[in-house]
Structures are given as structure tokens and as C-alpha cells.
N, C-alpha and C positions, 0 to 999 in steps of 0.2 A: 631157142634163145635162152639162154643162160641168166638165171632169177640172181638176184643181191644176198650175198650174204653178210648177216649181219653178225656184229657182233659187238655188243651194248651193254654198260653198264650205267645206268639211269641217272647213278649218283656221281658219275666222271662229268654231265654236266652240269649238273648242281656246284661241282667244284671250280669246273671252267667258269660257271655265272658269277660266283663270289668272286673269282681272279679279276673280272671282265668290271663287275661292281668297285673291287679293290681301285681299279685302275681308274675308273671315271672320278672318283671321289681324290684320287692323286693327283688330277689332271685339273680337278671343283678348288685341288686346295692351293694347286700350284700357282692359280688363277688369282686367289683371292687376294693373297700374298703378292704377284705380279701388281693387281690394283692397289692395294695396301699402297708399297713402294712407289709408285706414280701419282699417288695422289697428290703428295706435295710438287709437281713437276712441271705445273703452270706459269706461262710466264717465264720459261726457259732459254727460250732459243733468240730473244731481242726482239726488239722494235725494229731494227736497222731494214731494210730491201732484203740482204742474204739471211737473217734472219726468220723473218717473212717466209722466203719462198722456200726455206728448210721445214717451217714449222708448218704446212699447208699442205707436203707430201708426207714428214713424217706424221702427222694428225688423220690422215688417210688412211696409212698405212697401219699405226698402232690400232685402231677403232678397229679393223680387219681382224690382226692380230686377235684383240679381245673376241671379238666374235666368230672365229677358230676357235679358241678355249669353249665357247660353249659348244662351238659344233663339234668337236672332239670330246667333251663331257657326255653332250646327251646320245653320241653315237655308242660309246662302251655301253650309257646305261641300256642303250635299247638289246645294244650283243646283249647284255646283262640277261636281260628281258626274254628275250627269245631263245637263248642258252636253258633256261630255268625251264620254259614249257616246253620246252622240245625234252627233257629227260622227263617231267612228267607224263610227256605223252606216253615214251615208251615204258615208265613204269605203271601207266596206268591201265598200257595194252596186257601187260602179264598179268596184272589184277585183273582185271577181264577174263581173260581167258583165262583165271581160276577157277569163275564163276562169284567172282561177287560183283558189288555195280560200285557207280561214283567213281572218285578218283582215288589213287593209289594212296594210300595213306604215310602219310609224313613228306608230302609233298605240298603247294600250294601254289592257286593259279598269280603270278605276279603281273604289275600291272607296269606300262610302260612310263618311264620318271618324264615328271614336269620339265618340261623344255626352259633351260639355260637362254636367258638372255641380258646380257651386263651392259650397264652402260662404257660409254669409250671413255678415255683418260683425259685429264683436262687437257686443254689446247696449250702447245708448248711456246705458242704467239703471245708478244708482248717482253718488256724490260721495262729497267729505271730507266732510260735515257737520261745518264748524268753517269761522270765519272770521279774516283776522288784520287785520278794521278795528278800530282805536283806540276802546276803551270797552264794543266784543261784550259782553267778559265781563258788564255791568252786566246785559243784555239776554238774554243766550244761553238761559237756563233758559225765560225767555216762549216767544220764538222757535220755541225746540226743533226739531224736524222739518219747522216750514212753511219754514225759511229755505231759500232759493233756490241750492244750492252745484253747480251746473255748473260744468264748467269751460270758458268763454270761448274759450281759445285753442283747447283742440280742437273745438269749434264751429265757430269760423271758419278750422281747418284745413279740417273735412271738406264746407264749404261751399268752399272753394278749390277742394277733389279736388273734388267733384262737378261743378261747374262747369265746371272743366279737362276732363273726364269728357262732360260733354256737346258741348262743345267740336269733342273727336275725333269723336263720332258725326257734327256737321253736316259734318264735313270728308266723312266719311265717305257722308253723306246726299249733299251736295252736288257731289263732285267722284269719289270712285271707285265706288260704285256706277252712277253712270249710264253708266259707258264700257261696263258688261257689257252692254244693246243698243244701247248707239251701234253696237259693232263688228257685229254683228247687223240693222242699220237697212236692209240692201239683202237680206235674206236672204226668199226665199218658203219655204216650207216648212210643211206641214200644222199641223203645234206650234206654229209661230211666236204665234200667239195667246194658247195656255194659255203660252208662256215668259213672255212678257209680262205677263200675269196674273200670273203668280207672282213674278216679277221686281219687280213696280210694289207688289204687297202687302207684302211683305217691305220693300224700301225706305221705304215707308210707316211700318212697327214700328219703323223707326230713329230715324224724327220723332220720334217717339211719346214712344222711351225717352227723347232728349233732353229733351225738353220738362218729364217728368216729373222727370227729374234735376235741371232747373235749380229745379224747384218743393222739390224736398229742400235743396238750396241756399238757397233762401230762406228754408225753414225754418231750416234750422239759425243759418244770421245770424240771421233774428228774434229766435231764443230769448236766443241770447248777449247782442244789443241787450238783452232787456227783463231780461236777469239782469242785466249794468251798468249800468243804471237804477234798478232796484232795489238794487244796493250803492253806487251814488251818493249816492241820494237816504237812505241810512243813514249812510253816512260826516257827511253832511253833519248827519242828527237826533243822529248820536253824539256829535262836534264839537262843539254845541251843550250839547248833555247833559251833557260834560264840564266843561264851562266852568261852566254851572247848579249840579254837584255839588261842583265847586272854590269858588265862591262861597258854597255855603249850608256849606263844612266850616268856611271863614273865620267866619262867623255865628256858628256853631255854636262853635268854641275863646272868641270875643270875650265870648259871655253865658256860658261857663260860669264865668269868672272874677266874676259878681254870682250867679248862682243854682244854681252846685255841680252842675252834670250834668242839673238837669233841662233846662236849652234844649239841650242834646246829644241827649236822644231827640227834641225839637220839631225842629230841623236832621235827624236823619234821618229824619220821618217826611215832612218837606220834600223832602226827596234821593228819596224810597222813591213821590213825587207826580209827580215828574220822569221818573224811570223808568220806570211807567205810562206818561205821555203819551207817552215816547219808544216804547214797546213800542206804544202804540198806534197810532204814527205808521205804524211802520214795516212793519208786519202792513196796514194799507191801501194800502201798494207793492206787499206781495204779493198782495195779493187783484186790484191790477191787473194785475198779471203774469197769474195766473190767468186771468183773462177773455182777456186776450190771447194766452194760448196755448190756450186752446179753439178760438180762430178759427182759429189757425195749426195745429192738428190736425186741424180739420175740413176745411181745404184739402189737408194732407196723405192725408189720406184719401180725398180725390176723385181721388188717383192709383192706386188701388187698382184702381180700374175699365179704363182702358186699361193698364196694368202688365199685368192678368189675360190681355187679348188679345197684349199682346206674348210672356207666357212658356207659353202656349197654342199658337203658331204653329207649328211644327213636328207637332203634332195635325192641322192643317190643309191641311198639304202631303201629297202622293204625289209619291215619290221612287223610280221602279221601273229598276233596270239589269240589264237583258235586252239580249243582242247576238245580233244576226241570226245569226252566226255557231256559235250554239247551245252556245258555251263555258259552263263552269262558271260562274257571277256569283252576288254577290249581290246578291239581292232587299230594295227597301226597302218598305217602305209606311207612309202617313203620318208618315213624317218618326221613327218609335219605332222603327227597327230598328235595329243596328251589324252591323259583321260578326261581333260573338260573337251577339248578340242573336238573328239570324235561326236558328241552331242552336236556340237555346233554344226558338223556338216549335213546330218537331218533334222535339226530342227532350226529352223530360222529365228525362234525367240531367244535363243542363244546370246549373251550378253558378247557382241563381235567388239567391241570395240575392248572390253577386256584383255580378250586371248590375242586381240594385235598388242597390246602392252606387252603381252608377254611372249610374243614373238609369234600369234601364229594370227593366219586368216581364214576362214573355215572358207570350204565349197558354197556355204547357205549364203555368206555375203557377197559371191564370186557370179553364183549363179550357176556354178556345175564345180563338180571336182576335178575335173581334168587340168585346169590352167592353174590347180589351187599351189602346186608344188614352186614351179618358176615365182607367180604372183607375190605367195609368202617372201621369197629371200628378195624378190624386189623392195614390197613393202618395209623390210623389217629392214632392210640395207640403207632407205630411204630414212625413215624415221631416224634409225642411227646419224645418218648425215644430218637432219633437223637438229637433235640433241646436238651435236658435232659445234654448228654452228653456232648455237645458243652461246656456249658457251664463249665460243670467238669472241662474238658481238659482244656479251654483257663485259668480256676483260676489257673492252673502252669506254665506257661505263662509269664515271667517277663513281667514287662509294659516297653514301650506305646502301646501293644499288647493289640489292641479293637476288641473284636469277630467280630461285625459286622459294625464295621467305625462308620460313623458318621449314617448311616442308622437303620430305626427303624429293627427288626428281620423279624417280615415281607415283608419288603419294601426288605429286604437284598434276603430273599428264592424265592420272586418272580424275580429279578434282576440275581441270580448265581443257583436257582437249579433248573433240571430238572425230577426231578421225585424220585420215590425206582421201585428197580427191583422187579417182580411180584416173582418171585422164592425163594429170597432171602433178598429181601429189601434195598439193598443196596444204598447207595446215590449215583446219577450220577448227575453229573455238567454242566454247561454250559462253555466251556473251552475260554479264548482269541485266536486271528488267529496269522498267524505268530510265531507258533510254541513255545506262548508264551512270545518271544523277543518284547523289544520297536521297532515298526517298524522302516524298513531300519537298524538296529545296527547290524544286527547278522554278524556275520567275520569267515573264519577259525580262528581255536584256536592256542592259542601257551601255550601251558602247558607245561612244562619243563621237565622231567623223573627226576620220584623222587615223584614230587609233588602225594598229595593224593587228589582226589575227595570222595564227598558223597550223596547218592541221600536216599530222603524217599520214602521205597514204601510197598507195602501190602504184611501181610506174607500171606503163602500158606500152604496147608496142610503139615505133616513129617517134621515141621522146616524149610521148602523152603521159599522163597519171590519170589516175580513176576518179572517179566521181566519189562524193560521201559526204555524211549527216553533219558529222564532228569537227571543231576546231575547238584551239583554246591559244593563251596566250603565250608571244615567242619566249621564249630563255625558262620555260616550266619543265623543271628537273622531270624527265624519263619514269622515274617512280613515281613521281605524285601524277604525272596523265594514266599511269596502271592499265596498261596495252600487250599484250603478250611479248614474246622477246624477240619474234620473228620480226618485230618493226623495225629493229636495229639494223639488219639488214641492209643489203643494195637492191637491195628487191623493193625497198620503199625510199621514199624521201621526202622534205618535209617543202611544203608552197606556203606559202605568205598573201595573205590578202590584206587590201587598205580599207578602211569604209569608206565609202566617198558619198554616203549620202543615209542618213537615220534607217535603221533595220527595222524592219515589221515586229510590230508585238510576238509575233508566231515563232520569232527566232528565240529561243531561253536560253538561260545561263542559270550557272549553278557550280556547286561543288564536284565532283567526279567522284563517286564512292569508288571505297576500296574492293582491287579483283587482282584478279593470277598473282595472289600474295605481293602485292605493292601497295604502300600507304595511302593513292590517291589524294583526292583534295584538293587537288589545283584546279582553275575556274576553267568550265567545259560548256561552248556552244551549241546548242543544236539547231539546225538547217534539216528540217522538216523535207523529205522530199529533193533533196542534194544541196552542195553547195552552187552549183554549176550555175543552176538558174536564177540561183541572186549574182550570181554574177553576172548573167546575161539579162536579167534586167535592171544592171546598173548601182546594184548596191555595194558591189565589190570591185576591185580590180587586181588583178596580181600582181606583185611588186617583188622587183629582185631579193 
């Protein structure tokens, strides 16, 4: 059998590792610059139904997006990674077998880069619902919520960025990824095949993401097109409309002067015929609209599919830095470890709820390393959708309502959360003491029969809601009860209780100190042992 001939020179992949380094950090800046550009892009795509259901697949779709960018980031760093030890091995094999020890000199063992994970771009859900075309007002009550109130310019901002955005990938695709085996093109060596493999897939993901980018691009132009079409083709039913109710007011003054008021209500019931046909004009712009962003969501959504393999990939790599040399290294494997990370999978004291922030979940919380690779991109896919919806919720939200205070979103989920449930994923918090009350405030209550309480809480399966300790009173601004943001949600809703008969001493009231950076303040009940069983015995009722 015929042995491998090699033929290596040590420092060709030190060069490929910098090209492969070069490239991740092109990919970290293209990224940054992409979030930069969308960050003002909230609140895009309207209030309207077509609106809505544009901004609920594009909001899917871009969060993917961004987390492509890092799984393409931390994939080059790791090629980076493993480019680097693989020529010290073999420079450190001819050291060797010089006869001296340790590793090759002017080399060093590198370690594999802290795993990329960005949050998504704000939610492109929500508008002014108000318009300032000439004559709205005549029409606005028909209207109501179907009217189409995106806003246009940041539409075709974040069709620019994205654009621009894919832009750098081809650059990217095109001209510095492929230097990492050109420099490599003469090189034998056993690996050379899986580098290449892994080199050629990866490149690939970068197609990919661009391609997909330009399709959010196109989105996002379309919708603005058929929103200025739609306020075109209104400007123009309005315009007319005015003119209509300017002429039948003239009508209207000329007969009153022969039959004393009564042609005044004939002219406005003329003007009231106008309005209809306009209202009906203009409601069949929107309904084209409509059709036309079902297609353009339904293309949206076919990026879902390759998005999925690009922020997968990193699951699909093995990235192991072992040196002959038998130094201390870390160990990667399928592209989930960092160098905190590989602690965490043998040691359980390992701060887990950390490295899920930062995109990973060790074996030690899982219970084995095998499930760790799928679990991770669940988890961190999961959490990303949590953050996702934050955002949704908190845009209906009257202000001075700040999702996350003065603190960055990070700063915020390391400070108030604790984790998702393994089962179910659910968010669980880190609660204030004292029952929630400003220390020392809480009191028996003096609620007066009659009065109504109300508390938010989670529904349950069959139309039920959960049980629980808290209520406080109705119309108490979201900030001042200071409840995570998940309450916002359809996952919770708020019940109404009446008193119908003096509450026990054991029930307090008090202030609600401040938590998950919200002012608090507002007056907070406790129900010792749930609310359920003052209701069931009679001290409560629930009321529409």
C-alpha cells in the first residue's frame, strides 16, 4: 500500500489562518454595520393586517439572518483556529525530529474565538396610524386600522443596508475567502481534503446568506412601492372627493335660500354618497396591497429554509486543537465550544446560565455531551425568539415604557433572567424578596367591598389561567406593576376580581418596588397561598 507524500510548508498555513482570521473579522464588520443600519428600522412595516403579517415573517427571517452572521463569523474564526495548529504541528514535528523538545519556535498554540451571538433587529411591526393626505379626516373613521401606515423611508433605508450588507459578503465570497486555499494549492498533506471540504462548505454559507439578504431587500422595497401606491392612488380619490364636497356645499347654501334647510340635509346626504364611494375606492387599494404582500411574504419565507443551514453550521463543523506537543489546549468539537465553554462540559460549577447568554449550553447542564450540539442551536434559537418578541410587545406599550431601563439587553438578561425550561422553554426569572413589596411597606389591606382588583397571569390550557399571590389595581401603568416583558404577551392576560365581602388581615398591600428596570410603585396585593381560594371562599368574584 502506497504511504502519503507529503509536502508542507508550516508557514503556508499560518498564512491561510490569517486569510481565514482576515475573513471572519470582514464578515464581524459587515455584521456590525448591517445592525448599525437597522437599528433605526422599528416600527417599519405599519399597524395595518398586511403590515403585520409582512413584519412577523420578515422579523423571523432577519433575527436568522443576524445569527448566520455569527455562525459564519465564528466558523472562519475556528478554520482560523485550526489552520494555525495544524502548521504548528508540522513545524513542530521537524523540531522534533531535530532533537530539540516543546514546540517549534515562532509559532503559538491559538485558542478557538468566543462565539458570536447578536441580538435581532428591532421588530419592523407597528406605525402612526394617521395620515396627513388632504381630506383623511372625511374618510379616516372607515379606514380605521386597514390603512396602510409604514413608513417608506425606513423601508427603503433598510433595503439599502441590506443590499450594501450582501454586497460585502460577495466581496467576501468572491475575492478573500478564496486566498485561504489558493495559499494552500501546492500543499500535500493527509487533511488537505477535509480542509477543503470545510473550507468550500462554509464559503458556500456566505452565497447563501447574501442571496438571502438581497431577497429581504426586495422585500422591504416592495412593501414601501405598494404603501406609495396606495397613498397615491388616495391622495388622488381624496382630491377628487374634495372637490365633490366643495361643489355640493355650493348646492347646498344656493337651495337653502328657496326651501329654508331642507336642501342642506339633501347636499349632505349627497357629500355622506361621496364619501362612501371614496371610502370604497380606497379600501380596494388596500385590499390590493394585501394580495400583494402575501406573495412577497410567501417569498420571504422561502428564506427560512437556507437561513436555517447557514445558522446551523458551526453544529456541523469539528474543530479539535490538540498539539503533538501535549501542552495544555483547548478542545473544540462541532464548532459549540469556546474556551469558557469546554470547562463547562466537565465541570458542573461552571457558570451555565452565562455561556447560554452567550450562545452556548455545556454537556454539564444537559447531562451528557451528546444532545449538547442540536440542544445549543434550539436553545439559543429559542431565546433569540424570547428577545424577538420582547421587543414586539413592549412597541404597544405607551411610553416612558423602556424594555430594558437604562441597561444594555445584555447587561439586562444577565441582571433578571434565569434560564428557559428544558421541557418547554419557558422563561424563568429572577424575582425581588419580600414578596416583591418596598421593604418594610407591606400592611394589611383596606380595600373596600365593591372595589375591583386585577392581576396579569398565564393562561392555561381549555381557556383557564393560573393561579397566583399578586394583584394590584386596574388602569396601573405596565411599568409601575415592574413584571418582566414576557407579560405583554398572549401567553398571559389580565382577570378582574370584585370584593364582595372585607379581605383577611393576611391579604397586604403596599407599594411594588422597583425590578427588571421599571420604576414600580404602583399598589400591589398579596394573596398568601393564591388568589383562587379567596375566591372560593367567597371573598372574590370575577368580573368581566
Amino acid at each position: 500500500m502506497p504511504g502519503i507524500v507529503l509536502d508542507v510548508d508550516p508557514r503556508d498555513f499560518l498564512t491561510a489562518s490569517d486569510h481565514a482570521g482576515s475573513v471572519a473579522r470582514a464578515i464581524a464588520s459587515a455584521g456590525a454595520t448591517l445592525r448599525s443600519g437597522l437599528s433605526g428600522s422599528s416600527q417599519m412595516a405599519g399597524s395595518d393586517p398586511s403590515g403585520v403579517k409582512w413584519a412577523t415573517q420578515y422579523d423571523d427571517v432577519a433575527a436568522d439572518a443576524i445569527s448566520g452572521i455569527d455562525a459564519l463569523e465564528n466558523a472562519f474564526g475556528q478554520i482560523a483556529a485550526g489552520l494555525s495548529v495544524t502548521g504548528l504541528n508540522y513545524a513542530t514535528a521537524d523540531w522534533l525530529s531535530s532533537g530539540e523538545s516543546g514546540h517549534a519556535p515562532g509559532y503559538t498554540v491559538p485558542s478557538l474565538p468566543e462565539l458570536a451571538c447578536s441580538a435581532a433587529p428591532p421588530s419592523a411591526a407597528g406605525g402612526s396610524r394617521s395620515s396627513d393626505i388632504p381630506g383623511w379626516e372625511y374618510v379616516a373613521n372607515f379606514i380605521g386600522d386597514m390603512w396602510p401606515d409604514g413608513d417608506t423611508g425606513k423601508l427603503r433605508h433598510a433595503k439599502s443596508v441590506w443590499n450594501a450588507f450582501a454586497d460585502d459578503l460577495d466581496a467576501v465570497h468572491g475575492a478573500g475567502s478564496t486566498k485561504i486555499m489558493a495559499v494552500l494549492a501546492e500543499t500535500r498533506t493527509p487533511e488537505q481534503g477535509a480542509i477543503e471540504s470545510t473550507v468550500t462548505t462554509v464559503r458556500s454559507k456566505v452565497s447563501a446568506l447574501a442571496k438571502e439578504s438581497r431577497n429581504l431587500a426586495t422585500a422591504a422595497g416592495d412593501l414601501a412601492d405598494q404603501i406609495d401606491m396606495v397613498h397615491l392612488e388616495t391622495e388622488r380619490v381624496l382630491q377628487d372627493l374634495l372637490q365633490e364636497i366643495g361643489a355640493t356645499a355650493v348646492i347646498g347654501v344656493g337651495l337653502t335660500l328657496v326651501t329654508a334647510g331642507l336642501s342642506d340635509a339633501a347636499a349632505g346626504l349627497a357629500a355622506g354618497g361621496e364619501v362612501a364611494a371614496a371610502v370604497a375606492r380606497i379600501l380596494s387599494f388596500i385590499a390590493e396591497l394585501g394580495s400583494s404582500v402575501s406573495r412577497v411574504v410567501a417569498t420571504v419565507a422561502r428564506a427560512a429554509g437556507p437561513l436555517g443551514e447557514v445558522v446551523g453550521l458551526s453544529d456541523q463543523m469539528t474543530i479539535r486543537i490538540v498539539t503533538i506537543a501535549g501542552d495544555s489546549v483547548v478542545s473544540g468539537v462541532g464548532g459549540a465550544v469556546s474556551n469558557v465553554g469546554a470547562t463547562l462540559i466537565t465541570d458542573p460549577s461552571g457558570d451555565l446560565e452565562d455561556a447560554a447568554l452567550d450562545g452556548f449550553v455545556g454537556g454539564a447542564s444537559l447531562g451528557s455531551i451528546a444532545g449538547t450540539l442540536s440542544m445549543r442551536r434550539v436553545y439559543v434559537v429559542q431565546l433569540r425568539k424570547l428577545k424577538s418578541a420582547f421587543a414586539m410587545s413592549a412597541a404597544g406599550v405607551p411610553t416612558p415604557y423602556a424594555l430594558y431601563g437604562s441597561l444594555t439587553e445584555r447587561e439586562w438578561f444577565r441582571r433578571y433572567f434565569a434560564g428557559l425550561t428544558h421541557a418547554d422553554f419557558h422563561a424563568q426569572w429572577k424575582w425581588p424578596g419580600d414578596n416583591g413589596f418596598v421593604p418594610g411597606t407591606a400592611v394589611p389591606n383596606t380595600v373596600p367591598v365593591g372595589h375591583t382588583l386585577s392581576r396579569i397571569t398565564a393562561r392555561t390550557g381549555a381557556g383557564g389561567v393560573a393561579n397566583g399571590e399578586f394583584a394590584t389595581l386596574p388602569g396601573t401603568p405596565f411599568s409601575d406593576v415592574a413584571m418582566p416583558p414576557d407579560r405583554l404577551s398572549t401567553a398571559f392576560t389580565t382577570v378582574r376580581y370584585e370584593v364582595v365581602k372585607p379581605l383577611p388581615a393576611s391579604v397586604l398591600q403596599g407599594p411594588i418596588a422597583p425590578w427588571f428596570e421599571q420604576p414600580g410603585m404602583g399598589v400591589q396585593y398579596y394573596f398568601e397561598g393564591g388568589i383562587n381560594r379567596f375566591v372560593d371562599a367567597g371573598y372574590l368574584k370575577v368580573v368581566p
